[in-house]
C-alpha positions as CSV (number, residue, x, y, z in Angstrom):
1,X,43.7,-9.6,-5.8
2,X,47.2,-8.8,-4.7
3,X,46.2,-10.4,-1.7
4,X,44.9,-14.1,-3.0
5,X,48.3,-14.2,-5.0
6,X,50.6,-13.6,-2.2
7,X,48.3,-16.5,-0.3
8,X,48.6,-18.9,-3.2
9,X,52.1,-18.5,-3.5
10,X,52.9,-18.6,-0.1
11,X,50.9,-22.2,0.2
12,X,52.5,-23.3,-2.7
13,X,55.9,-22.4,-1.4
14,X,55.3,-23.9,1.7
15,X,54.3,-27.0,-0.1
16,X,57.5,-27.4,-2.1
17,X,59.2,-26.7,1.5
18,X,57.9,-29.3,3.6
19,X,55.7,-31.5,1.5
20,X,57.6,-32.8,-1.1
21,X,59.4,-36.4,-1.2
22,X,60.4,-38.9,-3.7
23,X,57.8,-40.5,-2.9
24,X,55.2,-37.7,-3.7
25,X,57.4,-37.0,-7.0
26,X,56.5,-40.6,-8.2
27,X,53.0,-40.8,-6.7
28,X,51.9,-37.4,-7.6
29,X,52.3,-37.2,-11.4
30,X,50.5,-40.3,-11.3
31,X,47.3,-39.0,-9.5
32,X,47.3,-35.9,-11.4
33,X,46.9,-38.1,-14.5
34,X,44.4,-39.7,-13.4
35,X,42.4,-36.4,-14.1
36,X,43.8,-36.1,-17.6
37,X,40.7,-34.9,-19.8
38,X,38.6,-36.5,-17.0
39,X,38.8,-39.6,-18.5
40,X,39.1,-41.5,-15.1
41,X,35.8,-40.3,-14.4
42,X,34.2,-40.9,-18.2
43,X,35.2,-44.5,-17.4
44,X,33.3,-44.7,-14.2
45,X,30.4,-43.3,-15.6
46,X,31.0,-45.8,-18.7
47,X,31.0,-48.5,-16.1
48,X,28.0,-46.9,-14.6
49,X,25.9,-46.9,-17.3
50,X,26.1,-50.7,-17.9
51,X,24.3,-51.5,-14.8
52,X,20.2,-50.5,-15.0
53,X,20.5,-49.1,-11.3
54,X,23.2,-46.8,-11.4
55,X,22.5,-45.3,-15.3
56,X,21.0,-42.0,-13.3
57,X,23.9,-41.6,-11.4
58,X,26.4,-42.0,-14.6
59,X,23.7,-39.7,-16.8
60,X,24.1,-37.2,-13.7
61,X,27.7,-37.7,-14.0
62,X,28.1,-36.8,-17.5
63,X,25.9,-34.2,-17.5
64,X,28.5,-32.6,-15.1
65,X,31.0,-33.2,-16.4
66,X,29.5,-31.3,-19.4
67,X,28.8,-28.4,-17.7
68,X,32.7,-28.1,-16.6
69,X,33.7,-28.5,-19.8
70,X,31.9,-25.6,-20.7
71,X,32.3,-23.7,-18.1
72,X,35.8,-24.0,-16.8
73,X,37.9,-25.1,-19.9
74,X,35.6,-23.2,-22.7
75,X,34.5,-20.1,-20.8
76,X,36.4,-19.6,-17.7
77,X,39.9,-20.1,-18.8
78,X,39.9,-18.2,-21.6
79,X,37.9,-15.6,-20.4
80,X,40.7,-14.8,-17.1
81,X,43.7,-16.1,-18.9
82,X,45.7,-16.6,-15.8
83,X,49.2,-17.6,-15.7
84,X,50.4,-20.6,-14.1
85,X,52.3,-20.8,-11.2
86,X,55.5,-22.1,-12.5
87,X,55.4,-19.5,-15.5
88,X,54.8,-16.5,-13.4
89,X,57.6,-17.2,-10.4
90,X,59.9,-19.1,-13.0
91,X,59.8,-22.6,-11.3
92,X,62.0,-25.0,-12.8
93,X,61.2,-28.6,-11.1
94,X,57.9,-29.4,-12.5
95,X,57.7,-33.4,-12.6
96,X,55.2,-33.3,-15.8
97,X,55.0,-31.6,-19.3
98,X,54.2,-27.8,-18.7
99,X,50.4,-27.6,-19.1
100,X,49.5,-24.9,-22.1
101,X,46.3,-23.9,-21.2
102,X,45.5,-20.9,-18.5
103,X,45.6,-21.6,-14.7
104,X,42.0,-20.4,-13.7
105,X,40.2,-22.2,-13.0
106,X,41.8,-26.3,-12.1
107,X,40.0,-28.3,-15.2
108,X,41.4,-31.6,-13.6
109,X,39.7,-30.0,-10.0
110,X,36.2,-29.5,-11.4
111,X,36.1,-32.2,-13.6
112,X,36.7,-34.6,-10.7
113,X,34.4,-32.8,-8.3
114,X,31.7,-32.8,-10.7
115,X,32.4,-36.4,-11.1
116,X,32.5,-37.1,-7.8
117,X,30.1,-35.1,-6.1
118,X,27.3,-36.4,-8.8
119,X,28.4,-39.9,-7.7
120,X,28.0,-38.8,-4.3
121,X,24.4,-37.6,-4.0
122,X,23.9,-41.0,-5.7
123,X,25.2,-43.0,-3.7
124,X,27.4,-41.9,-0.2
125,X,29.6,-45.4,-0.2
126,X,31.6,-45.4,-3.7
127,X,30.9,-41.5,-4.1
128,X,32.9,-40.8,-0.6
129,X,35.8,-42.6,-1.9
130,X,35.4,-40.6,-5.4
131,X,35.2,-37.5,-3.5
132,X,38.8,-39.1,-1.9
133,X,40.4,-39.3,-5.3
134,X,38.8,-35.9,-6.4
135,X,40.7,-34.8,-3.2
136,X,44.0,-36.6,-4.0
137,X,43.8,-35.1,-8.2
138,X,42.9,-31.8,-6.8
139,X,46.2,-31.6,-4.5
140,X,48.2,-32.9,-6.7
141,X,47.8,-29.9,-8.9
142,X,49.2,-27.4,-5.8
143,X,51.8,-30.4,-5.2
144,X,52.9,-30.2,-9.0
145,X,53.1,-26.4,-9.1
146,X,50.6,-26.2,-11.9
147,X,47.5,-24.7,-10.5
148,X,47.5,-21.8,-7.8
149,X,45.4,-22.7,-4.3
150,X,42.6,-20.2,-5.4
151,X,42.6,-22.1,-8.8
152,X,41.7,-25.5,-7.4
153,X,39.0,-24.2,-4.9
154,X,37.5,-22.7,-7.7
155,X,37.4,-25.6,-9.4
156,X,35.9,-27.8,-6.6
157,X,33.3,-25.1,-6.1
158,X,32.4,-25.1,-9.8
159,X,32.6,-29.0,-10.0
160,X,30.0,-29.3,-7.0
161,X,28.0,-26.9,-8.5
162,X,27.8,-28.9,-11.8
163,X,26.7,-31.7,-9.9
164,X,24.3,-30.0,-8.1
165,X,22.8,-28.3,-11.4
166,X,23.3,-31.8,-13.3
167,X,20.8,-33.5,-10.9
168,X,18.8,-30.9,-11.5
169,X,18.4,-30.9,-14.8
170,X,18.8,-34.7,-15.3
171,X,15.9,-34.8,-12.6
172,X,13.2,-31.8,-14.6
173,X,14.3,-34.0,-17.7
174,X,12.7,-37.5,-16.6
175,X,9.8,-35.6,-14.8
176,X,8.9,-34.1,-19.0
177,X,9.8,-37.7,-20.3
178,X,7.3,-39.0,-18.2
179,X,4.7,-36.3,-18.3
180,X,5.4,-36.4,-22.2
């Protein structure tokens, strides 16, 4: 463990070091927000649902988005209680409110990758650039200093398994609506 923390803080160090810009201190707060309670992604999928041939895609969507929420923000977080970043090495420059919550895993990273990678198996044109802003939202947490490295790949890897299990399920569901 010792080892994945000296990793995380030495990529998030290096990020403060050589990434950082005015530029990427107006821009990034911005992206990150964009994740806020997933709601960027609950409008797609509201958007989604309004059209007949892309309802499977937003029911997949949601249903991912479910699973993360109950995974990640109801199960996970408590359950490891990590400490952010800023709290546990006493950084001072954050460029948004100081999250409450615990660090592990990135709710804003597997929210979008659920999102996004459910969009994706749908439909490769507007689910690549999803998978884009999933990308963007989930750097923006290391760029921030909210979320440790190991914190966002968790996410992602929890968010595409969400999506992967929301087909899934979405899929066994029509096949007993239609036997049924």
């Amino acid at each position: 463990m010792e080892t994945i923390l000296l990793f995380d803080n030495a990529v998030l160090n290096w990020i403060q070091q050589h990434m950082t810009s005015p530029a990427g201190d107006f821009f990034m707060p911005a992206v990150t927000a964009l994740g806020e309670f997933g709601l960027i992604w609950l409008a797609a999928a509201a958007v989604l649902l309004c059209r007949k041939g892309t309802r499977r895609t937003a029911v997949e969507m949601l249903a991912a988005l479910l699973i993360v929420l109950v995974v990640c923000n109801l199960t996970l977080k408590p359950l490891v209680d990590r400490t952010r970043p800023f709290a546990a090495n006493g950084f001072e420059g954050l460029l948004i409110a100081a999250p409450t919550d615990p660090s592990f895993p990135s709710g804003h990273t597997a929210s979008s990758f659920a999102a996004a990678a459910a969009w994706f198996r749908r439909d490769k044109r507007w689910g690549s650039a999803a998978l884009v802003l999933a990308a963007l939202i989930a750097f923006s947490r290391l760029y921030l200093y909210v979320h440790y490295p190991s914190d966002v790949l968790a996410g992602a890897t929890l968010g595409v398994a969400a999506a992967f299990l929301a087909g899934w399920i979405v899929k066994k569901a029509e096949a007993l609506r239609k036997a049924g």
